[in-house]
Structure formats: C-alpha cells, structure tokens
Phi, psi and omega in degrees: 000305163310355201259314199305322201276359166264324169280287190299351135328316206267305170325301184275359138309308193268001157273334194274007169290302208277329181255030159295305163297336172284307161319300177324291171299340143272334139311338178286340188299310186323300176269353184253307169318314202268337154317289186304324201078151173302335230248339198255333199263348169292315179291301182267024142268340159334294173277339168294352174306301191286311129326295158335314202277002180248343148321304160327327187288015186283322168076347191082030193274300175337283223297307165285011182269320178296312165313306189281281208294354160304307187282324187276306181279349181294331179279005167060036190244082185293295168007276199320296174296313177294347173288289178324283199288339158305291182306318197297310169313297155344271184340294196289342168291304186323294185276356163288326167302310218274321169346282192330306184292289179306319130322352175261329177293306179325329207270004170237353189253332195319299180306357194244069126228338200214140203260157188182126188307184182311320167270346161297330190294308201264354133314317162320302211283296220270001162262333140334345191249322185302301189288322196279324197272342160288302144020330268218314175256347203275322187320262208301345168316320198285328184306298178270017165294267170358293143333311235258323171285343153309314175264006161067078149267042197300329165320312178287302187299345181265311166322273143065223134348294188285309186328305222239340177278349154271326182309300205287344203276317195282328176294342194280286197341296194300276173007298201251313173323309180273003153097013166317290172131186193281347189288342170299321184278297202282354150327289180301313199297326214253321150314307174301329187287344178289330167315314195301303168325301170317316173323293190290357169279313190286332187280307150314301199263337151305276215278328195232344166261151169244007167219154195308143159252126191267136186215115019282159170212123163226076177271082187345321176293326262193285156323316169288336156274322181277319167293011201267325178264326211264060110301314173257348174281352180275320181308315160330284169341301208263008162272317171319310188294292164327309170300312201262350215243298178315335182303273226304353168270329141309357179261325172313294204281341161282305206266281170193145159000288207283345175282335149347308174303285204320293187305311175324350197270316160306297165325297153330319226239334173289320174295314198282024329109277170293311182287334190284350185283010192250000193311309197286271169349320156318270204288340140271025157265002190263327174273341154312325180291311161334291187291348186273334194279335156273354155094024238236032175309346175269333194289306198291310185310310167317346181256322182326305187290308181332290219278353148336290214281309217282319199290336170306315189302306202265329181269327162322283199309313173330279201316323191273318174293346191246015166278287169334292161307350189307322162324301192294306241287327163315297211283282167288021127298305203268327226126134184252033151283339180263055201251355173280346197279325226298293185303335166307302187290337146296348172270343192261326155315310208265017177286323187303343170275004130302275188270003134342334193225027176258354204270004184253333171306284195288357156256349167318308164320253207347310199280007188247013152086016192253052173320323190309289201325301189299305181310310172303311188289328181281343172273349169273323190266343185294297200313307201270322175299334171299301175303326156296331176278308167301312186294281195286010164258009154300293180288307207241004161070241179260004167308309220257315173296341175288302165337287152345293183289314171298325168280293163315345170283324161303300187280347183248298179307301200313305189288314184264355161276337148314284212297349153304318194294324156324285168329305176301289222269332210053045171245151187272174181271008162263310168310308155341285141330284180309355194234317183250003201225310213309330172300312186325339216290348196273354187272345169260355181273288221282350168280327177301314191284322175267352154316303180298327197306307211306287202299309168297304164333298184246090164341079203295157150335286184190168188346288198280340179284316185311308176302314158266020148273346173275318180326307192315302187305296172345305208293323179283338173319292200301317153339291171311295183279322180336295190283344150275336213241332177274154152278186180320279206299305193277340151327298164312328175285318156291316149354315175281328174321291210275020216092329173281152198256127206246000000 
C-alpha cells in the first residue's frame, strides 16, 4: 500500500511539473515567433535540433542512473548508489567537454548543410558558441536530475521545474520587449537551466545520499552495470531521434528555413502530447524497477491493467478533443499565416490514439532489462520513418514528414510492441482488452460526439474561447465516463491521483 500511495504522489508531481511547463512554452511559441520572426526562429529551432543530437552522447547512462539507483536503494545498498552517481557524474564531465567541442566546430559548418545569408550565419555561429559553453555544465548537471528520479523524489524535481521553467518565461519576456534577440534568450535559458541543476545537486547531497561523491571515478565494475543495461537504451535514443527530431531537418533542407516554424508549430503540440503521456509513465519506472527488484510480479501486472485503463481514460479523450479543435486552436494561437500547420499536427497527433496506452507497457519492459528489444523495434520503426518521409516531402511537402513519422508509429511500433507486453506478462490480447481499454471505447465515442457538437453549435472566436469549449468538452468527457467506466475503489484512486483527498 506504501509504495501505491507513493507512485500516485510522484505521478501527480511530475503532472503538475511537465504540465506547468508545457503552459509556458506554449504560450511563449508565439510571442517568441512573432519577435523573432520565422526566418530567425527557424534557425533556433534548428540548432536546438542539433544540440538535441548530441543528446546521444548521453550513451543511455540517465535511463540506467534512474534504474540503479532505484534498484540499489529496494537492497539497502547506500555504496551502490553513491557509486552509480559517482561513475555516472564523471562520464558526463567527459561528455559535456566533447559536446563543447563538437558544437563549437558546428558553428563553421552549419552553411554547408543549409543555405543563409551573411546575417543569418553570425546569428547561427553565436547561438552555437552559446549552446558549446553551456555544453560544459548543463552535461554533468544533468546527473542530478536523475538522481532526484532514482530515489522517486518527484517533489523536489517538480518544484524544480516550475520554478525555473517561470524564470526562463519571465526572461523571454524581458529579453524580446527590450530587443535583445533570440541569442539572448538563449543565454538565459541555458544559465537558469544550469542554475535548476545546481539546485538538484545540493538537493542530492544534503538531503539523499549518506556517502560522499566521488570525482573522477573509474571503477570498472561499476561502468559494466551501467552499460550492460544504458547500451540498448542509448540505441533507442537515437532511434527516438531519428523518428521525432529528423522531421525538422527534412523539412530545412527539402522545403524551407521558415517551413521549419511552420512545422513546428504541429510538432510542439504533438510533443506536449508525448510529455503528458509520460506524465504517468516517469515517475512509474523506478517504481517498476522497485517491484522488479522485489520480485513483486503479480504487483507489476496489476499496475499494467490499472495504469492502463487510467492513463487511456484521462489521455485518449485530450487527443480527440484537441484533433477536432485543431484548426480555431492553431489559427488563434500561432495566426492565420499558420494555417499549413493544421493539417501537420493533426496527423502527427493522431498517432497518439495508438501508441496513448503504451507507455505503462514499454516501460514495464524497460525496468525488467528487456531494452534489446525497445530498441529493435524503435530502429525498425526509425528506418522505415525516414524513409518515408525523404519520398513523401517530395511530393506533400511537410505534410508528406508528418505522414512519414505517423504511419509507422500505428502500423509498425504500436502492434509489436503489445505483443511483447503480451508475452512477458502472459496475457492474451483479449484479456487485455477487456480489462484495460474495452470500458474506455464509450468514453472516447462521447469526448468525439461532444467535440463536434461544442464546435458546430458554437463556432469558437477566438483563443480563449477555443480553450474553454475544449476544456468544456474534456470536463464533460471525463464526467460522463468517471461515472460509467469505474467501480467505488477505483474511483477513489483516481481521485487520490489527481489530488482529491478521499
């Protein structure tokens, strides 16, 4: 009972974290756009594009720093974990030097992939010079982010967050009223996130280790559990990347700079979308790991159908109301020059009325070491998205990269990754159903039927009105179903999730 009453704490921290930041940052796309210009804001999603991509040198180290130290404290093994962050921490001084290097060399290379004039070029080099000297810190900082999810301190990493994910909201503010540019912003941005690390360093070494950390650290022994596991989870990433990250450089270099923006504006809306689904998902891998460590396998299927059922319940009906809406909801937000966004972000959405209910599976995978696989399956689905995507922005421009990403995540990712979660666990896909999805389907006919009505009855306006008829729809979906699809107990569970005190 203590551990549940602990994964729904963490869950609803790390909901009210991502999605405090997910409000910011879509408000901020805007007002950052419309400063900035397409042509300026195109370029820095770019380099943050690139900067992402060195993300890989990550090796898949994070995902086993969270897993061991999970696993290491259910065995009352304190060493162990100050060892795990010790090595880990190391690693990460290392690869934040070759980052550095490798983004301060990018900051020369940049024209001969994508062509920009002379002033564009010394904007490029100086967020690339910005992005190297952070590189330096944000790298080994990044450790005790980790840590803070490894002991499931989602409170503390959820504080965190909101704090400093408002610092950077009020510097954007400061920033572009007063005509700084955007190389400014990303200054700031990238000083507060290093600040947010420090927090979480000091919050780990006071509060949560009882030994020291040591730096350099090179144990062998020590290197070999985490890469024995961070090997196929690094192979992932860059399967991770290659799906969600690669559109925007097919769309620079087939269509254009400023169609970047464009797409972006679908993308942004398909990612907040990818965090809330993980909302759930986070903060139960540690505690999977937990229960794998404990041997607690009847614990892990029961949360598989739980967390199943709920995360469908609450996350499905978001996606179909904000498909329906998409058009006003674009259109008064971004503008009605972003009206090419529409049809991207709907295609890139609806992969999520899929794959909306995988994330309590595959990570279940993950904490039982079975990585190879998430890997195999995400490189097969990487592959065929590339490929689809170079053929179909010929024809369809960035419509045909949306495609391109979308179809393999229903037809390919989706099907084999159930039928592993089938395997493992030994369950049939009727059984499944029936327990975790099948009540949900009446709760998704009434968030589609009460989407169209609000919207054709009432034509929304403007911004704020598009927001509170989906809010509107959502709030009656979620009624509607609370009272068809739960029993008593599980009614009380959600409640406690999301906050109310039962």
């Amino acid at each position: 009972m203590r551990q549940f009453e602990k994964i729904k704490k963490n869950i609803k921290y790390n909901a009210i974290s991502q999605v405090a930041a997910f409000l910011i940052n879509f408000a901020l796309l805007p007002f950052i756009v419309s400063h900035a210009g397409k042509e300026v804001y195109g370029i820095y999603i770019l380099v943050v594009t690139f900067t992402g991509y060195l993300g890989l040198m990550d090796l898949g180290v994070g995902g086993a720093t969270v897993k061991y130290i999970a696993e290491f404290i259910s065995r009352d093994d304190d060493k162990k974990v100050t060892d795990i962050i010790s090595a880990s921490f190391t690693l990460f001084v290392i690869i934040g030097i070759l980052a550095a290097i490798a983004l301060f060399i990018l900051s020369y290379c940049f024209d001969v992939f994508f062509k920009v004039d002379i002033a564009s070029m010394i904007i490029i080099k100086h967020l690339f010079w910005v992005a190297s000297v952070s590189s330096l810190f944000i790298w080994p900082g990044r450790i005790f982010d980790y840590a803070l999810q490894g002991f499931q301190r989602y409170d503390q990493y959820a504080i965190n967050n909101i704090i400093f994910t408002i610092l950077i909201g009020i510097s954007a503010y400061v920033i572009f009223n007063r005509n700084y540019g955007i190389v400014c912003f990303l200054a700031a941005s990238s000083i507060l996130t290093i600040l947010k690390y420090l927090s979480s360093y000091f919050i780990v070494k006071k509060s949560l280790l009882k030994e020291k950390i040591h730096f350099p650290y090179f144990k062998k022994d020590i290197f070999k559990i985490i890469f024995d596991f961070s090997f196929y989870t690094f192979l992932s990433s860059l399967a991770g990347i290659l799906i969600f990250n690669l559109d925007t450089i097919i769309v620079g270099a087939f269509v254009s700079l400023a169609a970047v923006t464009v797409y972006n504006v679908g993308f942004s809306i398909q990612q907040g979308f990818r965090m809330l689904n993980s909302l759930i998902g986070g903060p139960l891998f540690p505690a999977y790991v937990e229960m794998e460590g404990k041997s607690e396998y009847e614990k892990q299927k029961l949360v598989l159908f739980k967390g199943t059922k709920y995360l469908g319940f609450i996350f499905i009906p978001m996606v179909l109301v904000t498909l329906i809406f998409a058009k006003p909801l674009i259109i008064y937000w971004m503008g009605d020059m972003f009206v090419m966004s529409v049809m991207p972000a709907q295609i890139l959405i609806s992969f999520w009325l899929f794959n909306g209910i995988l994330e309590i599976g595959s990570g279940m995978l993950s904490a039982k070491g079975m990585v190879k696989i998430i890997f195999k399956l995400l490189f097969l689905n990487a592959i065929i998205n590339l490929v689809l995507s170079l053929i179909l922005v010929r024809f369809f421009g960035i419509i045909g990269v949306a495609l391109g990403t979308t179809i393999p995540m229903i037809f390919i990712y989706f099907p084999l990754i159930m039928r592993q979660v089938f395997m493992v666990f030994r369950i049939t896909a009727g059984e499944y159903f029936n327990i975790a999805v099948k009540k949900n389907l009446s709760v998704f006919l009434v968030a589609l039927a009460v989407s169209i009505w609000i919207y054709r009855l009432y034509p929304p306006t403007n911004f704020w009105i598009v927001i509170f008829e989906m809010g509107a729809a959502y709030t009656i979906t979620m009624f509607a179903g609370y009272g068809l699809v739960f029993s008593g107990n599980e009614r009380r569970e959600l409640r406690t999730i999301i906050g109310f005190k039962t």
